[in-house]
C-alpha positions as CSV (number, residue, x, y, z in Angstrom):
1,X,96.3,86.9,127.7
2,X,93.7,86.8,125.1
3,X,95.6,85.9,122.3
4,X,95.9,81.9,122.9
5,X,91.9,81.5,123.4
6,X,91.3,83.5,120.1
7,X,93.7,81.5,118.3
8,X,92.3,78.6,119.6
9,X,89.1,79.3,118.8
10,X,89.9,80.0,115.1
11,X,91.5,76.8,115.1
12,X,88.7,75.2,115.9
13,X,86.5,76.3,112.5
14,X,86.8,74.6,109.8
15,X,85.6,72.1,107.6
16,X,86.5,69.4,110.2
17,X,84.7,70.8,113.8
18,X,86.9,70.4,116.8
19,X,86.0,71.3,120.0
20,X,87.9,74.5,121.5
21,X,88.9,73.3,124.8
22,X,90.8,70.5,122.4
23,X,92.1,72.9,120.1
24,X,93.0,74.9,123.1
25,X,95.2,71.7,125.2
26,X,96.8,70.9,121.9
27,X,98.4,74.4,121.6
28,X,99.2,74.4,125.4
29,X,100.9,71.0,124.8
30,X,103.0,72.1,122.2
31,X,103.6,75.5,123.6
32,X,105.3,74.0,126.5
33,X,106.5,70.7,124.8
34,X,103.9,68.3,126.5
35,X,103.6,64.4,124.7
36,X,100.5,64.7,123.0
37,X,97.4,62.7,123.4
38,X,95.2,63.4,120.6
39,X,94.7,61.1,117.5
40,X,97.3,61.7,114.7
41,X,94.5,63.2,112.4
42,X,93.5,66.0,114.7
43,X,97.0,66.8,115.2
44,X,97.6,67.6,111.3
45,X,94.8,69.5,111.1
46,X,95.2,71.5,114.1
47,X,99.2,71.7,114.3
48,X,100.4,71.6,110.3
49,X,96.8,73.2,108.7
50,X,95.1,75.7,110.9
51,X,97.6,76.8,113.1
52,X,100.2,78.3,110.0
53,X,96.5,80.3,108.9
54,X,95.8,81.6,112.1
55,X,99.2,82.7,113.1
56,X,99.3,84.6,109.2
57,X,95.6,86.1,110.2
58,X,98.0,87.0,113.6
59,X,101.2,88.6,111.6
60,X,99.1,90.4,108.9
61,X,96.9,92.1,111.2
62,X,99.2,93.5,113.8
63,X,101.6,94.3,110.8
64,X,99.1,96.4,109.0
65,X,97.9,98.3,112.3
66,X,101.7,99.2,113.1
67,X,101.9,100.8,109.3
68,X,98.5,102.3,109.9
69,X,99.8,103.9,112.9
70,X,103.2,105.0,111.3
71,X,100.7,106.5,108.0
72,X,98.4,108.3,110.0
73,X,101.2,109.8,112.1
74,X,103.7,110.8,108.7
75,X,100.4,112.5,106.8
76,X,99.0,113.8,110.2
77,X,95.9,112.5,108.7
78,X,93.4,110.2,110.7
79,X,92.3,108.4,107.6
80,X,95.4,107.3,106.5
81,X,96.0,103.5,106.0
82,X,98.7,101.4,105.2
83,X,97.5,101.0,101.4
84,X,97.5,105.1,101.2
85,X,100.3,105.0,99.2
86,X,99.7,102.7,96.4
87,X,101.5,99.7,97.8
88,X,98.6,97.3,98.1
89,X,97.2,98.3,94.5
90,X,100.7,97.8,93.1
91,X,101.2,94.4,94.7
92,X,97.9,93.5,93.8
93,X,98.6,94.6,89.7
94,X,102.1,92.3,90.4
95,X,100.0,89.3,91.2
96,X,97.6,89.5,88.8
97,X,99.9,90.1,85.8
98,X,101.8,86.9,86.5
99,X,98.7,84.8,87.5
100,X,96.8,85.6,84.6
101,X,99.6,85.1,82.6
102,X,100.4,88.7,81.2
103,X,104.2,88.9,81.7
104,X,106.9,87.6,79.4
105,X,108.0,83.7,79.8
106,X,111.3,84.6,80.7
107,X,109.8,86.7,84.2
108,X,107.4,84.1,85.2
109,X,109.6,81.7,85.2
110,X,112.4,83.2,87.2
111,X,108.7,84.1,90.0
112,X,106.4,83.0,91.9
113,X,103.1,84.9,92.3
114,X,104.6,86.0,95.8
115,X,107.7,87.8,94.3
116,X,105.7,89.2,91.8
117,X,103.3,90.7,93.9
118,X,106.4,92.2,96.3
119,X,107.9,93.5,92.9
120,X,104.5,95.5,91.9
121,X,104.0,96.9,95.3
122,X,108.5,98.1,95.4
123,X,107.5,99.7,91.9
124,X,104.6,101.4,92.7
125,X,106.0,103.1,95.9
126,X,109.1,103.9,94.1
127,X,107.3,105.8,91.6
128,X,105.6,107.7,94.1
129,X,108.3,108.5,96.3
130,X,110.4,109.8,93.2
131,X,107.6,112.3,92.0
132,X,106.9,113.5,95.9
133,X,110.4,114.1,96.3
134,X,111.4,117.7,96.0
135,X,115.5,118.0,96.3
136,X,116.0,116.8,99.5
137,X,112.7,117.1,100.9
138,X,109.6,115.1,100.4
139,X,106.0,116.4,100.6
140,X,103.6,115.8,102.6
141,X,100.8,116.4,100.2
142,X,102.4,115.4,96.6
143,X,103.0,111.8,98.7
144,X,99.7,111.1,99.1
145,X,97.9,113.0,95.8
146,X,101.0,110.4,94.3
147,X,100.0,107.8,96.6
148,X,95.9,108.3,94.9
149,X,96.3,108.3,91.7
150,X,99.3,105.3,91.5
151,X,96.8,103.6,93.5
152,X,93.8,104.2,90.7
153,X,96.3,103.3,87.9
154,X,97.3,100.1,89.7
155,X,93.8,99.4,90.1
156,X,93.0,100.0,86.8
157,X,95.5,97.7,85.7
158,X,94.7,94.7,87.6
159,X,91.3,95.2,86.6
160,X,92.2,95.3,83.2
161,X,94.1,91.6,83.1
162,X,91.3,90.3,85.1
163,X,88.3,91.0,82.8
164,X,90.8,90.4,79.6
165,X,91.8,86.8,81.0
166,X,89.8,83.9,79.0
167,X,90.2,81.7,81.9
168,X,87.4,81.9,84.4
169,X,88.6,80.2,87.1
170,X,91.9,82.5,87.2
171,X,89.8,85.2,86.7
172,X,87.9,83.9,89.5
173,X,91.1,82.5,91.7
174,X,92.3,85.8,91.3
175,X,89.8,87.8,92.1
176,X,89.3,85.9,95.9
177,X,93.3,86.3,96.4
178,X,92.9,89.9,96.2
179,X,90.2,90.2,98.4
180,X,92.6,88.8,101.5
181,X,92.9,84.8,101.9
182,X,94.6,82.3,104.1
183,X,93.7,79.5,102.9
184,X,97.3,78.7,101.0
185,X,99.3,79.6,104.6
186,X,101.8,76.8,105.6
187,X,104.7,77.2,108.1
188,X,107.0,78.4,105.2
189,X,105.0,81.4,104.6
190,X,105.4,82.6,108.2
191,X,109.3,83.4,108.4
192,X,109.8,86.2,106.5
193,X,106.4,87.9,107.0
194,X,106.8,88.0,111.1
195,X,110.6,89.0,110.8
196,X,109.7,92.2,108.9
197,X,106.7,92.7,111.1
198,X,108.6,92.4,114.3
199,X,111.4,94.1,112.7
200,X,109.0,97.0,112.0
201,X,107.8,97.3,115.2
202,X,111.1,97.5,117.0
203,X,112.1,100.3,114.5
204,X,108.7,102.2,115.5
205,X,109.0,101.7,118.9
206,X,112.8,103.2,118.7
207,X,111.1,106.2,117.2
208,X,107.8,106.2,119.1
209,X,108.9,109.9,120.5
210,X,109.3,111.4,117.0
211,X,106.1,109.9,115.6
212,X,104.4,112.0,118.8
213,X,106.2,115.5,117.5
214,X,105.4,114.4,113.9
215,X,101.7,114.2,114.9
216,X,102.0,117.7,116.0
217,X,103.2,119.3,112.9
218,X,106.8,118.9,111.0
219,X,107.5,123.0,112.4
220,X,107.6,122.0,115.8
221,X,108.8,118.3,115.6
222,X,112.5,120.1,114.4
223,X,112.2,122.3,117.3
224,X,112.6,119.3,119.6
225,X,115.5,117.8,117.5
226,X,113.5,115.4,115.0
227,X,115.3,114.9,111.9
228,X,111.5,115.1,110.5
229,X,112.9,114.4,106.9
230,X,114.9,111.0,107.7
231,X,111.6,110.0,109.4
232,X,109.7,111.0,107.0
233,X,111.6,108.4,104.7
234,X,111.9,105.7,107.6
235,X,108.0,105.6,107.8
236,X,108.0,105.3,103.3
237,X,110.4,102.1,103.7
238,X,108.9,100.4,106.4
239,X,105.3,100.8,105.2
240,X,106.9,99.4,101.5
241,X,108.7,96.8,103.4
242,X,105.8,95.6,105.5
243,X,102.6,96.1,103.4
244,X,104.2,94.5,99.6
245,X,105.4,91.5,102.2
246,X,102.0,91.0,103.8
247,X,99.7,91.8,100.6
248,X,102.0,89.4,98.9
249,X,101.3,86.6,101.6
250,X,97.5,87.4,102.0
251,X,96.1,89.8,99.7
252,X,94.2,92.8,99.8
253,X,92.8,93.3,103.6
254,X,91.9,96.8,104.2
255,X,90.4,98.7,107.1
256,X,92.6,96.5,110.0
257,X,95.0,99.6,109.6
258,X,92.8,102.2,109.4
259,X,90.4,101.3,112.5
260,X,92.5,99.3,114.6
261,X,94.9,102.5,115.5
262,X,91.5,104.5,116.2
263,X,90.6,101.9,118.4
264,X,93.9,101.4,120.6
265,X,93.9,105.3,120.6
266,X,90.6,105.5,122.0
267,X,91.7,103.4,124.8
268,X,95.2,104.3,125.8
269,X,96.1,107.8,124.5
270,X,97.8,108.9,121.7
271,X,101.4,108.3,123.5
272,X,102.9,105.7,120.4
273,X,104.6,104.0,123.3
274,X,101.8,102.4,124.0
275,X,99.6,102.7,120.6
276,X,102.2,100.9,118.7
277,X,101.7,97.7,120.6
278,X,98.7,98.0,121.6
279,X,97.6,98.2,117.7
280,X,100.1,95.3,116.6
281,X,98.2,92.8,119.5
282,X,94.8,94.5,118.6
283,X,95.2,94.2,115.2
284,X,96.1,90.6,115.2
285,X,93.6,89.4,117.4
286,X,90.6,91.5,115.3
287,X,92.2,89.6,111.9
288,X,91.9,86.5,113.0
289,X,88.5,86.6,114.5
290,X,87.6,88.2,111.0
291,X,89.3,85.3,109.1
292,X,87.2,83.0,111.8
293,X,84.0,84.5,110.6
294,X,85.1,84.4,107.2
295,X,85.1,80.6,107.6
296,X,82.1,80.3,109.7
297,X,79.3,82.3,108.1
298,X,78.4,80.8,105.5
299,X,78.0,77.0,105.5
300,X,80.2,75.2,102.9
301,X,82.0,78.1,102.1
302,X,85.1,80.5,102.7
303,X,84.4,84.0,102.5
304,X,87.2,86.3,101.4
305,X,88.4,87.5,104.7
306,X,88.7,91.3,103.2
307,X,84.8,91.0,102.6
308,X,84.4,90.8,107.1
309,X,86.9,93.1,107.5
310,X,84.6,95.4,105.7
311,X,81.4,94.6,107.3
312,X,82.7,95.0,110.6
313,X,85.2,97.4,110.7
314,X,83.2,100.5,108.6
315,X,80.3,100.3,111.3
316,X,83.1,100.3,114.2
317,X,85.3,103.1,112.6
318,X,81.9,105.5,111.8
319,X,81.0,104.5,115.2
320,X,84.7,105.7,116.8
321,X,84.2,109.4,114.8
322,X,80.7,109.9,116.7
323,X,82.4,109.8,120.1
324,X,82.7,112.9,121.0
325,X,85.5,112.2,123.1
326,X,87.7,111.0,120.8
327,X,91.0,112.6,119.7
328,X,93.3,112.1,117.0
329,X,95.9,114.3,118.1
């Protein structure tokens, strides 16, 4: 129910103001294939401009709180995020190697700063996943010690490239891109980030009764029947899958999969039947009004929409751990 008005009230911010009840009747129109009576110039901007951003803001949110909820149940570890395992740094070293211009001729250009970023983020997580894997078990704990310090190294790296390019506005270019943007979004971006999203919700929802055993410990999740190990692996892909596609489209964005599950959990349970979609609507409707902000507060300018996440959602979660009637488990 809430989701059209939001998006029509993101729609609505911008450089060039347009009211939200017209914002609003265009989307109905088009929703439900309605002739169109607005001038030609308001439909652009609305239809071909702002709706492609707010739709990303949409995908990338709910995305991320789905992983966040599929982390926090494979660690059984309520700060867990979807960047917890060095994809988001390694997507983010990706990007900035090839933007800045740090990898050979012959790999930039066979990429795009997409692909690139996608490749970073598949190397990093396989590195991690081959030193937490123990025969045919993976740890727990050597997942996300791995998951730290490939994420510092990542880190390190695209630091590195930034400060050493000569060009400023790269530097600079880069810099806002990994800091969460969607500014670039058109209609072609969309396709392949909301198939893996809704792919990976479908998969989650599938296993929504083994993320609950997994939540209680690995011990008792076998005594109910949970292949905890192929789950265990499930969860890695997926979180690859979904965070080095949506990093890739948008950037860094952090805390939407951290707090949003928190949130959803404070309201309906911990029962994943319900937290998994809860978090993937929550989720999208929090990103969007964070990328609405992000255009709105300061005049003139676009704020990197990782920047409101921030500033919002840190108050929010430290506000969620003082209720003492909140459970994780």
């Amino acid at each position: 129910m809430a989701v059209l008005p939001v998006l029509s009230l993101s729609i609505a911010f911008g450089s060039v103001h347009i009211p939200v009840a017209t914002s609003f009747r265009i989307l109905i129109n088009e929703l439900f294939s309605i002739t169109q009576t607005d001038s030609e110039s308001v439909l652009k901007i609305v239809l071909q401009l702002r709706l492609p951003r707010a739709l990303a803001a949409f995908v990338v949110g709910g995305g991320l709180s789905i992983i966040g909820v599929a982390m926090q149940a494979l660690v059984r570890n309520p700060l867990a995020e979807p960047y917890i395992l060095g994809i988001s740094s390694g997507a983010s070293a990706g990007a900035s190697l090839f933007y800045l211009g740090f990898l050979p001729t012959f790999l930039v250009s066979r990429l795009d700063i997409t692909f690139a970023a996608f490749i970073g983020a598949l190397l990093s997580i396989t590195i991690v996943y081959l030193v937490a894997r123990s025969g045919r078990s993976l740890s727990v704990s050597r997942l996300l010690l791995a998951g730290v310090a490939m994420a510092s190294l990542m880190a390190a790296i695209s630091s590195f490239v930034t400060f050493a390019s000569p060009d400023l506005n790269k530097m600079r270019a880069v810099l806002f891109w990994l800091m969460g943007s969607f500014d670039h979004i058109t209609w072609a971006d969309l396709p392949i980030a909301t198939g893996v999203t809704l792919l990976a919700a479908l998969i989650l929802m599938s296993i929504s009764r083994s993320l609950d055993a997994l939540l209680v410990g690995e011990e008792p999740a076998r005594s109910l029947g949970i292949k905890v190990e192929s789950v265990k692996k499930l969860l890695i892909v997926l979180a690859a899958l979904v965070t080095g596609t949506l990093v890739a489209m948008s950037g860094a964005i952090g805390f939407v999969g951290l707090i949003i599950p928190h949130a959803v959990r404070s309201v309906l349970g911990v029962n994943h039947r319900y937290v998994l979609p809860g978090s993937l609507i929550a989720g999208g409707l929090f990103l969007v009004i964070a990328d609405t902000l992000s255009k709105s507060m300061l005049p003139g300018q676009q704020l990197p929409v990782g920047i409101v996440t921030a500033i919002f959602g840190v108050p929010f979660f430290l506000f969620l751990l003082r209720r003492t009637d909140y459970q994780f488990k």
